[in-house]
C-alpha positions in Angstrom: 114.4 115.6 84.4 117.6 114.3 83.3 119.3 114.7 86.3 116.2 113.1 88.2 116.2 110.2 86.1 120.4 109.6 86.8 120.2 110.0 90.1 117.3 107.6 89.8 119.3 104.8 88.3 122.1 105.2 90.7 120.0 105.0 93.9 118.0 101.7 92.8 122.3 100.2 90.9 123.4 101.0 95.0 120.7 98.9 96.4 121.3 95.9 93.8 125.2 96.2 92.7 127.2 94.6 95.3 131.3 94.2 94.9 130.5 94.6 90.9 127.9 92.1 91.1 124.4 91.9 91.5 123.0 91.0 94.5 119.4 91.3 95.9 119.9 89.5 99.1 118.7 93.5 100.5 115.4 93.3 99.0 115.2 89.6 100.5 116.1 90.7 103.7 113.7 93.5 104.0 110.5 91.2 102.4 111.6 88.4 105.0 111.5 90.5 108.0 108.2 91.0 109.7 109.1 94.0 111.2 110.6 95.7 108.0 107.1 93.9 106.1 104.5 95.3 109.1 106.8 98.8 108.7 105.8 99.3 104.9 102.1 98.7 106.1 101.6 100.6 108.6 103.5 103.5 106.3 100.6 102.7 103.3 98.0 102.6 105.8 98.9 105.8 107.5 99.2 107.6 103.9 95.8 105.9 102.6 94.3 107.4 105.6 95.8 110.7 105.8 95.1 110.9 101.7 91.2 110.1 102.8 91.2 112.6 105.6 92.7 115.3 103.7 89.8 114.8 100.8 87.2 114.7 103.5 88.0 118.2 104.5 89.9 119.2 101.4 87.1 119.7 99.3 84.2 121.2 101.3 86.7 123.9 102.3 87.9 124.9 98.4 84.2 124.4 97.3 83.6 127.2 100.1 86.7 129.0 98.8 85.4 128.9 95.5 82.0 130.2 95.5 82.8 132.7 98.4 81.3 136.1 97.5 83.5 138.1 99.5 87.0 138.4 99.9 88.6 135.3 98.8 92.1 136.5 98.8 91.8 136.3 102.9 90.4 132.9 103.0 93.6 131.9 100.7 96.2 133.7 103.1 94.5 131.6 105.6 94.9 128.4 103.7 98.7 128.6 103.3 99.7 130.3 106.0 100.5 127.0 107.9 103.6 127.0 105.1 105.3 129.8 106.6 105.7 127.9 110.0 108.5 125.1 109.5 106.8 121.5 109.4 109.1 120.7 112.8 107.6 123.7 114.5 104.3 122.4 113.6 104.5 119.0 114.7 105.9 120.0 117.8 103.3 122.4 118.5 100.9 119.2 118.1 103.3 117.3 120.8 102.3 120.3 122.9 98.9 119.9 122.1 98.3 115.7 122.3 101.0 114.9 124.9 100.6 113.1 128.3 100.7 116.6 130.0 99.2 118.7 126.9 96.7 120.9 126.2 94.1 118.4 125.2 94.9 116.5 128.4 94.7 118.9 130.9 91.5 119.8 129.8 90.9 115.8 130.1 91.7 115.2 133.5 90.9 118.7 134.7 87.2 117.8 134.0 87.0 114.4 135.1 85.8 113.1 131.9 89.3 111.1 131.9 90.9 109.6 134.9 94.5 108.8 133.1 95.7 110.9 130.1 94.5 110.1 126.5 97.4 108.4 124.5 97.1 110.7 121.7 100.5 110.2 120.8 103.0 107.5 118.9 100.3 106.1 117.8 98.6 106.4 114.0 96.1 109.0 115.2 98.8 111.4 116.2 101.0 110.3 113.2 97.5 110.8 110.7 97.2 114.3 112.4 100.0 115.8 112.1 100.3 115.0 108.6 97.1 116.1 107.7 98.1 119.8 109.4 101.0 119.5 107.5 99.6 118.2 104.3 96.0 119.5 103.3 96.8 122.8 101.9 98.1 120.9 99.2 95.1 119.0 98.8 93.0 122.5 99.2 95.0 124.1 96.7 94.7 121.6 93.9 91.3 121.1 94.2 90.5 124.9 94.2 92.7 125.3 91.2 89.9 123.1 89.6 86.7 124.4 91.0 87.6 128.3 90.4 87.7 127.0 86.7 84.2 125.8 86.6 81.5 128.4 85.6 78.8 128.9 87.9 76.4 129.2 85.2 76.8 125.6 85.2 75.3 125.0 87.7 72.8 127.7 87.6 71.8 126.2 84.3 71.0 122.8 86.0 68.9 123.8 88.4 67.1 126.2 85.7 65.9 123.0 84.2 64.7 121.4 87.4 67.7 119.7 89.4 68.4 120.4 93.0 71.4 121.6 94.2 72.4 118.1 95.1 71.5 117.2 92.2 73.5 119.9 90.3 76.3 119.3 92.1 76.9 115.7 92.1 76.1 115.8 88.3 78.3 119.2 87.4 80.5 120.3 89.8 81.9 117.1 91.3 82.6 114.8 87.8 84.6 118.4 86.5 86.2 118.9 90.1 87.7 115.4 89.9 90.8 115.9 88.1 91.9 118.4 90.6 90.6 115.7 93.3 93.2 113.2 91.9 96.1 115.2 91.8 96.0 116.6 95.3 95.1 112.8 96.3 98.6 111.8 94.2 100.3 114.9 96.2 99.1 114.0 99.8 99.9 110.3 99.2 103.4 111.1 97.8 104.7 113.3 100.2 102.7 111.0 103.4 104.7 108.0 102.4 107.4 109.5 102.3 107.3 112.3 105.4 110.3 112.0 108.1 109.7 114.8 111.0 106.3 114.2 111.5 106.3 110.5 112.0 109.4 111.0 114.3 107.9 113.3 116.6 104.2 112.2 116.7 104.6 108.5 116.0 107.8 107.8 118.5 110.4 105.0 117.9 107.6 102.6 118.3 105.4 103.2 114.7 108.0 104.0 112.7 107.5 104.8 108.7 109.9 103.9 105.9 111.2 107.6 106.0 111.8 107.7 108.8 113.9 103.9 108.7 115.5 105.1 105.6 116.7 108.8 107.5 117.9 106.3 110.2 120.2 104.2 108.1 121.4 107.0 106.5 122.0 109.4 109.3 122.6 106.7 112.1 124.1 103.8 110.7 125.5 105.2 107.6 124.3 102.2 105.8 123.5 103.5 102.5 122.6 100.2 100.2 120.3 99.4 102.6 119.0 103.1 102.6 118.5 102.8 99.0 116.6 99.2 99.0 114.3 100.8 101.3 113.9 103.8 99.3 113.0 101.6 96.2 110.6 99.3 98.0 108.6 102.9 99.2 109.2 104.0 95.4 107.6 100.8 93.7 104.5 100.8 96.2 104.0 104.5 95.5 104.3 104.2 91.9 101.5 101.1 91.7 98.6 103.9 93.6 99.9 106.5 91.7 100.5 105.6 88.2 96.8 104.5 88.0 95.6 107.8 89.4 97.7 109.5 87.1 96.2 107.7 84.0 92.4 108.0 85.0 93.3 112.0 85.9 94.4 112.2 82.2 91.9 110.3 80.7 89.1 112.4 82.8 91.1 115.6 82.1 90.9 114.7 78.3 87.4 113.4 78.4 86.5 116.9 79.5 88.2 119.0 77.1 86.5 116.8 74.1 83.0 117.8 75.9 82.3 113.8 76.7 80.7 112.2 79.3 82.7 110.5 81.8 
């Protein structure tokens, strides 16, 4: 932690100690230019969605996981095996799959129901897909952790006294699932905003992300103050989404060990 928080400080001094003086004129560069301004959007949109996505299928499969009767240690292998493929590999394999001349294409145009390829690529639906491949195991795994905690007698007992499994489960299983909702939300957010390889295969030169801007200035243009302003912009807006997810996650998580209501 200690070394995290000094390398910290150092990063965000670079981007604001100029010649032994402060300077911000970086920061006011980057909020005065349109392009850097629509960049930082389009990077918060594309994790907000990707985030949303990732729930959307996140938790129907761990609930699935969770109450599966049989043999759950296979349906896990399947989970995270996409980790034992490198994330470039992967995001080619979708450049195979979504380009001009791809899988998805072929099938297109072979068909008729297309008379020009799709542009499923370098745009924010190939961007959003990719990370989603890349990212909701995380999401899975989190919110598993959670629901293999949670008795099933629970929800047994509910709908013993009446309540429909609808009922039982938006009353039981998904106010005591949420903690584990919130952290793979923070996890999928985190690592979207700030995710290099997939953005600069699926999304092109054309929708660029601030990870990928910052791995430019770094790697390209060896401009490393800059780098860090960047870096410290995408830090700040990450922190204002996450910090309040991580407060309501605690608050829920201690909510539920005192046996209170949320």
């Amino acid at each position: 932690m200690g070394v995290f928080a000094v390398g910290l400080v150092r990063l965000i001094a670079s981007s604001m100690v100029i010649d032994g003086q402060i300077d911000l004129s970086l920061y006011s560069d980057i909020l005065h230019r349109a392009d850097y301004v629509a960049m930082l959007g389009r990077t918060l949109r594309i994790a907000a969605l990707t985030t949303l996505v990732s729930v959307l299928i996140g938790f129907p499969t761990a609930y699935f996981v969770a109450r599966y009767r049989g043999n759950r240690n296979f349906l896990l292998l399947l989970i995270i095996f996409p980790w034992l493929v490198s994330i470039v590999v992967r995001s080619y394999g979708w450049v195979v799959i979504l380009g001009p001349r791809g899988l998805v294409n072929g099938i297109v145009t072979a068909t008729g129901l297309a008379d020009r390829p799709l542009k499923l690529m370098y745009n924010d639906f190939g961007v959003i897909l990719g990370l989603v491949h890349v990212l909701l195991p995380f999401m899975i795994i989190a919110i598993l952790s959670v629901l293999l905690q949670i008795p099933r007698s629970l929800e047994e007992a509910s709908m013993s006294l009446g309540g429909r499994p609808a009922y039982s489960f938006r009353t039981v299983v998904l106010p005591l699932a949420l903690p584990g909702v919130l952290t793979g939300i923070t996890l999928v957010y985190l690592m979207s905003t700030g995710a290099i390889v997939t953005p600069l295969l699926l999304g092109g030169l054309g929708n660029t992300m601030i990870g990928t801007e910052i791995f430019q200035e770094v790697m390209h243009f060896f401009d490393y103050p800059k780098a860090a302003a960047l870096a410290t912009v995408l830090l700040a807006t990450a922190l204002a989404v996450v910090l309040p997810l991580q407060i309501l996650e605690r608050h829920l998580t201690r909510r539920l060990s005192d046996g209170g209501d949320l």
